[in-house]
C-alpha positions as CSV (number, residue, x, y, z in Angstrom):
1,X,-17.6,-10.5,56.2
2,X,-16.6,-7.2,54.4
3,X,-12.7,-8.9,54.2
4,X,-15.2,-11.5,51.6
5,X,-17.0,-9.4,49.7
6,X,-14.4,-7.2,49.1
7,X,-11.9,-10.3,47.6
8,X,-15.1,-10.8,45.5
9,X,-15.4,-7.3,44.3
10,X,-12.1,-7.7,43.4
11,X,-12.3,-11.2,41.6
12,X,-15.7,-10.2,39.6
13,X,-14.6,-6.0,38.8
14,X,-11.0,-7.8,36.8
15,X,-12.6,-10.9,35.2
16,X,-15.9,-8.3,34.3
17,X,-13.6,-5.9,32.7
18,X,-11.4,-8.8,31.1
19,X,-14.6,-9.8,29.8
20,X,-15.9,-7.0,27.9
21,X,-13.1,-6.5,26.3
22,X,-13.6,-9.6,24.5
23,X,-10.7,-11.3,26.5
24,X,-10.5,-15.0,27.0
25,X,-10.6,-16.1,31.1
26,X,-9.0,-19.2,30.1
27,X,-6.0,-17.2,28.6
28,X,-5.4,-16.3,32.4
29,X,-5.2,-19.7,33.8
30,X,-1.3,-20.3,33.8
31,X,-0.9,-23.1,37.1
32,X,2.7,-22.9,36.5
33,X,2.7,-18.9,36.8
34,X,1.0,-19.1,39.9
35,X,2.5,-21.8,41.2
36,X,6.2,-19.4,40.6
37,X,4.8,-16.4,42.1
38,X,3.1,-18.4,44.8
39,X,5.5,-20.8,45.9
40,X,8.4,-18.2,45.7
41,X,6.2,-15.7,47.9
42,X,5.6,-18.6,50.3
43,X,9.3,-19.5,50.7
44,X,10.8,-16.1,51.1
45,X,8.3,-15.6,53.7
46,X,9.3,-19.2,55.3
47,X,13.0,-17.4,55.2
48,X,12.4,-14.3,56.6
49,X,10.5,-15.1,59.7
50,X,10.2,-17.6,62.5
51,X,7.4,-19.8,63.1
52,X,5.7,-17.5,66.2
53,X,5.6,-14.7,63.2
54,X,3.6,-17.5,60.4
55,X,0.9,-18.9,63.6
56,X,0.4,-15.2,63.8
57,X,0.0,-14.2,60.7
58,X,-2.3,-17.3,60.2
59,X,-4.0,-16.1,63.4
60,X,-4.4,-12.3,62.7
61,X,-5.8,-13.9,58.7
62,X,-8.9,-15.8,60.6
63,X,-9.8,-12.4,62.6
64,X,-10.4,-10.7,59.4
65,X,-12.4,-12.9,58.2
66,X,-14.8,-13.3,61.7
67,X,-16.5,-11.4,63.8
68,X,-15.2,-7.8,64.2
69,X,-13.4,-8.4,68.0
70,X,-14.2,-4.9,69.5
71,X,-17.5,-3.5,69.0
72,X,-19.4,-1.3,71.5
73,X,-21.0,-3.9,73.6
74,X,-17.2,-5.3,74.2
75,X,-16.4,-1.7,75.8
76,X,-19.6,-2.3,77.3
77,X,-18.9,-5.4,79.0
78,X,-15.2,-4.4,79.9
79,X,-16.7,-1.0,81.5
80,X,-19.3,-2.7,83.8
81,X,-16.6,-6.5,84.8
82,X,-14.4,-3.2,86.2
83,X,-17.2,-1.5,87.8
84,X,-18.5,-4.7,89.4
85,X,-14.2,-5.2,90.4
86,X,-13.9,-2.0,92.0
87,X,-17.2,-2.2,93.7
88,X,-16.1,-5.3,95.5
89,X,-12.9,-3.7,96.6
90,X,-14.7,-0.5,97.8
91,X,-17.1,-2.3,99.8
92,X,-14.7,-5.0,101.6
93,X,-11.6,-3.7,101.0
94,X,-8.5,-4.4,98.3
95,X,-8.1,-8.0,99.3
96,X,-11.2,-9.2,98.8
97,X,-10.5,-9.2,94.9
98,X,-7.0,-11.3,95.4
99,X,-8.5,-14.4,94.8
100,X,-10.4,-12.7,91.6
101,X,-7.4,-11.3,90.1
102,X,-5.0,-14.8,90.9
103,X,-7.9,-16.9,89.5
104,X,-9.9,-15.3,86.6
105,X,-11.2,-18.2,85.3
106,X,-12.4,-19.4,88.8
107,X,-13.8,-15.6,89.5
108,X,-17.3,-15.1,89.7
109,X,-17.1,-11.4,88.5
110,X,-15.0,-13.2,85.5
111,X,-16.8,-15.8,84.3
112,X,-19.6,-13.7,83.5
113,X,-17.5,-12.7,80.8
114,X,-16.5,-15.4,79.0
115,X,-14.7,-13.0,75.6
116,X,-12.6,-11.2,78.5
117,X,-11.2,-14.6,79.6
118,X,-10.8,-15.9,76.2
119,X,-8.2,-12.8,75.4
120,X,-5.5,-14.3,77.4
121,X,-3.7,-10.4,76.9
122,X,-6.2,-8.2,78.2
123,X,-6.7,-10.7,80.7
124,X,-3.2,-10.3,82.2
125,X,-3.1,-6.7,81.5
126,X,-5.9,-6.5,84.3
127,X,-4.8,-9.3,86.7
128,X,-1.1,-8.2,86.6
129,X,-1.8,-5.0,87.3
130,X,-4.5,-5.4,89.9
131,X,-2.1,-7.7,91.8
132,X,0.6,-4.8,91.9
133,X,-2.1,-2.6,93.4
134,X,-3.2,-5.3,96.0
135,X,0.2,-5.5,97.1
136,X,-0.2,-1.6,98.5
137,X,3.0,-0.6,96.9
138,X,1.4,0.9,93.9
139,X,2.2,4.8,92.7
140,X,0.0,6.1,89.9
141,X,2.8,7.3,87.7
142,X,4.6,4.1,87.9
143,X,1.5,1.9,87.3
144,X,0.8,4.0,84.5
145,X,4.5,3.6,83.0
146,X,3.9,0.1,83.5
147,X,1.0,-0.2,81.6
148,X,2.5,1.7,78.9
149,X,5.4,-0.4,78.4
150,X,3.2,-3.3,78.2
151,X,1.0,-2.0,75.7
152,X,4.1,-1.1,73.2
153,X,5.4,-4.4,74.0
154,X,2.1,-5.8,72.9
155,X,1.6,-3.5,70.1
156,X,5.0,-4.3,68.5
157,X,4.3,-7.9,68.7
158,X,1.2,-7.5,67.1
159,X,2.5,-5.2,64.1
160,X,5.5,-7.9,63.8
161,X,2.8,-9.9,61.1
162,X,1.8,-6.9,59.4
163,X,5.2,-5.9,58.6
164,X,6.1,-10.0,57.0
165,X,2.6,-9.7,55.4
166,X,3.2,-6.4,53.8
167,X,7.0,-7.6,52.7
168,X,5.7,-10.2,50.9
169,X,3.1,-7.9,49.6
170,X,5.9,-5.7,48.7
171,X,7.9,-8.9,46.8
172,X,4.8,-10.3,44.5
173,X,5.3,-7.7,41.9
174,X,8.8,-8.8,41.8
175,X,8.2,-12.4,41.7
176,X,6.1,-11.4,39.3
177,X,8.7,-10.4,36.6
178,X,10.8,-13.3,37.6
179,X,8.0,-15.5,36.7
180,X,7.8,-13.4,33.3
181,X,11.1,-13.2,32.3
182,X,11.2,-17.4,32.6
183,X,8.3,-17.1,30.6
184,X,10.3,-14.8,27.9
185,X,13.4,-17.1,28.3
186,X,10.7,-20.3,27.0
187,X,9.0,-18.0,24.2
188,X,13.0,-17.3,22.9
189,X,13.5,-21.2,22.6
190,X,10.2,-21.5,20.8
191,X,10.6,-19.3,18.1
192,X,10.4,-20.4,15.0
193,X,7.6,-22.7,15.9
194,X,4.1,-21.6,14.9
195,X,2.7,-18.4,15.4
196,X,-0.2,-19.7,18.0
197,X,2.6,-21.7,20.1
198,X,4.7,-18.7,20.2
199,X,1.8,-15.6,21.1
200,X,0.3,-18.5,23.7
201,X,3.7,-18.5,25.9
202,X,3.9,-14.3,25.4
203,X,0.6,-14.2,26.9
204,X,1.6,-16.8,29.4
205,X,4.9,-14.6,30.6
206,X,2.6,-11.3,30.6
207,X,0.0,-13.4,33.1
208,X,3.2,-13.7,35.4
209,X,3.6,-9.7,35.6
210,X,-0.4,-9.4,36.1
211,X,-1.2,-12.0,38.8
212,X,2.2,-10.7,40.7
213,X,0.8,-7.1,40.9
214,X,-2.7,-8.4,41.5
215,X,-2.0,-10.4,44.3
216,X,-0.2,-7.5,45.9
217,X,-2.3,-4.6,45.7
218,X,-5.7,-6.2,45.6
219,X,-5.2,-9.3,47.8
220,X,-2.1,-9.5,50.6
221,X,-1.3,-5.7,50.1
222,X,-5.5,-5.1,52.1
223,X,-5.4,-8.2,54.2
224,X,-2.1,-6.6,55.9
225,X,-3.8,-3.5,55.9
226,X,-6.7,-4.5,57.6
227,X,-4.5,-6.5,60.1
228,X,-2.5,-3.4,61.2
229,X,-6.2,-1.8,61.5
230,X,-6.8,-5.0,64.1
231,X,-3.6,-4.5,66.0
232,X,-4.9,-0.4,66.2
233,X,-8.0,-1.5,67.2
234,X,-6.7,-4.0,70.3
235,X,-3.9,-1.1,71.4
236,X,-7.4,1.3,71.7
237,X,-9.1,-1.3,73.7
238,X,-6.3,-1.9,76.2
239,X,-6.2,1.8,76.8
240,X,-9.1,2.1,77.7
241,X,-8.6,-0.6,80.7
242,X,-5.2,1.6,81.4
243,X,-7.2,4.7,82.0
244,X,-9.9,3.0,83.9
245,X,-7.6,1.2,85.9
246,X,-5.4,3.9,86.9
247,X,-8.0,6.6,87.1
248,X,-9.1,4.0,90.1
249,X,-5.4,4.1,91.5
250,X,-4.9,7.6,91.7
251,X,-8.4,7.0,94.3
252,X,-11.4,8.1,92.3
253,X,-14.6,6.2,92.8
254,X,-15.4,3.3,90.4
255,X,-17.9,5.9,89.3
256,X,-15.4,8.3,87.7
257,X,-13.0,5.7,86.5
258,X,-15.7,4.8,84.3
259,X,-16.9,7.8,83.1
260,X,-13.4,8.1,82.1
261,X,-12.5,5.3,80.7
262,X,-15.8,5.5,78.6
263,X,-14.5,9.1,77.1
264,X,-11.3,7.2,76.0
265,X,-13.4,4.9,73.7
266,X,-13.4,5.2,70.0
267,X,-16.6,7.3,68.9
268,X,-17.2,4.8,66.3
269,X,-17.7,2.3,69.5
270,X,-18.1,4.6,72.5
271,X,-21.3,3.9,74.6
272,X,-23.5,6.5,75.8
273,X,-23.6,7.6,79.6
274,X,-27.0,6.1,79.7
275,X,-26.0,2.9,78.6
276,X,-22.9,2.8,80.9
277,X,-25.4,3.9,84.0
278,X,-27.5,1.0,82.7
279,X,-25.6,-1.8,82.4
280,X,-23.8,-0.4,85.9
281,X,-27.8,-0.7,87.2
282,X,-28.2,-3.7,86.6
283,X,-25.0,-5.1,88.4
284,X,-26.0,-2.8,91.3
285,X,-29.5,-4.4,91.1
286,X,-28.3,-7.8,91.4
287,X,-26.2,-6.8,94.9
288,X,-29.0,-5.2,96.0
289,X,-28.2,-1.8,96.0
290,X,-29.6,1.2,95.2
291,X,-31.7,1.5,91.9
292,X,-29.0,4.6,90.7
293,X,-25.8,3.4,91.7
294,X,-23.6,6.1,89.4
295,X,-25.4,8.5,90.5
296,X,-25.2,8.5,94.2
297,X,-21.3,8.0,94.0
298,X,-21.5,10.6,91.7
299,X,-23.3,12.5,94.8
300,X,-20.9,11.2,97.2
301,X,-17.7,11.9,95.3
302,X,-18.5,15.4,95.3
303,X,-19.9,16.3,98.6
């Protein structure tokens, strides 16, 4: 939503200014400019990168302009699936999660949260790494290497369309001149013709220069901005699960696994204890269990 209005700020703060000048909007429709500028743009980028790089720069395009994908009740929703996880496996024991963690979609605990399946990533990152710790075989440090190397592998495959978006970004300027000079090269043939014919194709050239640096620092140059911001903001969420995840590892109760994984959340985002201990409540309230679940495995953990 603020990807829009800020495109329209954009749009209506040039054309305003253009306009009280006493400048002429219809001086600044050249099709042919754009199409120059534009096409070129689209081709180099067609050059440069495959087609897995183009669906996700398409991709990463449509989640700026929806819903932001990690606000506080995601964290929220993320700290209590894991707390209702772990809970399971305290109570009968690591194996009773295998058939959770082989079949999320079919998982009871899972399909409560229908965003979690839908990110096919963090998805895996919990069910891969679950199944390693099933397995019994599982050392803290090396989970935790593990999770690291899949979160830079994921991390430099989601910065992989920020970098195309921002070279092209980088190019328009360029593209810009070219589209200019061509301009420049048509006034030089005209000359000699009237003096209308002749200042319409100069302004026509200089339209090239202005829509290639326009483009670039008030369109694509912030839309691969904001997508890097994205990619930031998906790396925070998955390390979050990492430290809840192998907080529980290194044998903490599902208690303190939250607590930390809750101080790893952005402040912008983070959830108070209270509405942790709430939303963990209410699962606990569903299994019939006592009304202050964090509390008393607080209790426990310590004595």
């Amino acid at each position: 939503m603020f990807a829009i209005i800020g495109i329209l700020i954009v749009i209506l703060a040039v054309a305003g200014g253009y306009l009280m000048e006493k400048g002429h909007l219809l001086v600044l429709m050249q099709p042919a400019e754009l199409l120059i500028i534009g096409g070129a743009a689209i081709g180099t980028m067609l050059i440069a990168n495959p087609v897995r790089i183009l669906k996700a720069i398409v991709a990463g395009i449509g989640v700026i302009f929806g819903k932001p994908q990690f606000e506080k009740e995601r964290y929220l929703a993320a700290l209590r699936m894991m707390y209702e996880l772990f809970n399971k496996a305290r109570r009968g024991g690591m194996l009773t999660i295998e058939i959770d963690i082989e079949n999320p979609s079919e998982s009871p605990i899972f399909q409560a949260y229908p965003q979690f399946l839908k990110d096919k990533h963090a998805c895996d990152f919990v069910c891969d790494t679950m199944r390693i710790v099933v397995a019994g075989n599982a050392e803290p440090f090396d989970m935790d290497q593990m999770m690291d190397l899949d979160m830079e592998v994921r991390h430099h495959a989601a910065m992989e369309p920020v970098t195309a978006l921002s070279t092209m970004a980088d190019s328009l300027p360029g593209l810009g001149i070219v589209a200019a000079v061509l301009g420049v090269v048509i006034t030089m043939g005209a000359l000699g013709g009237p003096p209308d014919a002749i200042g319409h194709k100069v302004a026509a050239a200089l339209v090239g220069t202005f829509l290639g640096i326009l483009l670039c620092y008030g369109f694509i140059g912030p839309i691969g901005s904001n997508m890097e911001k994205a990619a930031e903001e998906e790396r925070a969420y998955l390390h979050v699960l990492r430290v809840l995840m192998i907080s529980y590892i290194k044998g903490n109760p599902p208690v303190i696994a939250i607590e930390m994984a809750r101080r790893a959340i952005p402040t912008h985002v983070r959830p108070s204890f209270m509405e942790v201990e709430a939303a963990c409540r209410a699962e606990a309230s569903a299994e019939t269990q006592p009304s202050n679940p964090m509390a008393e495995e607080q209790l426990a953990a310590t004595s």
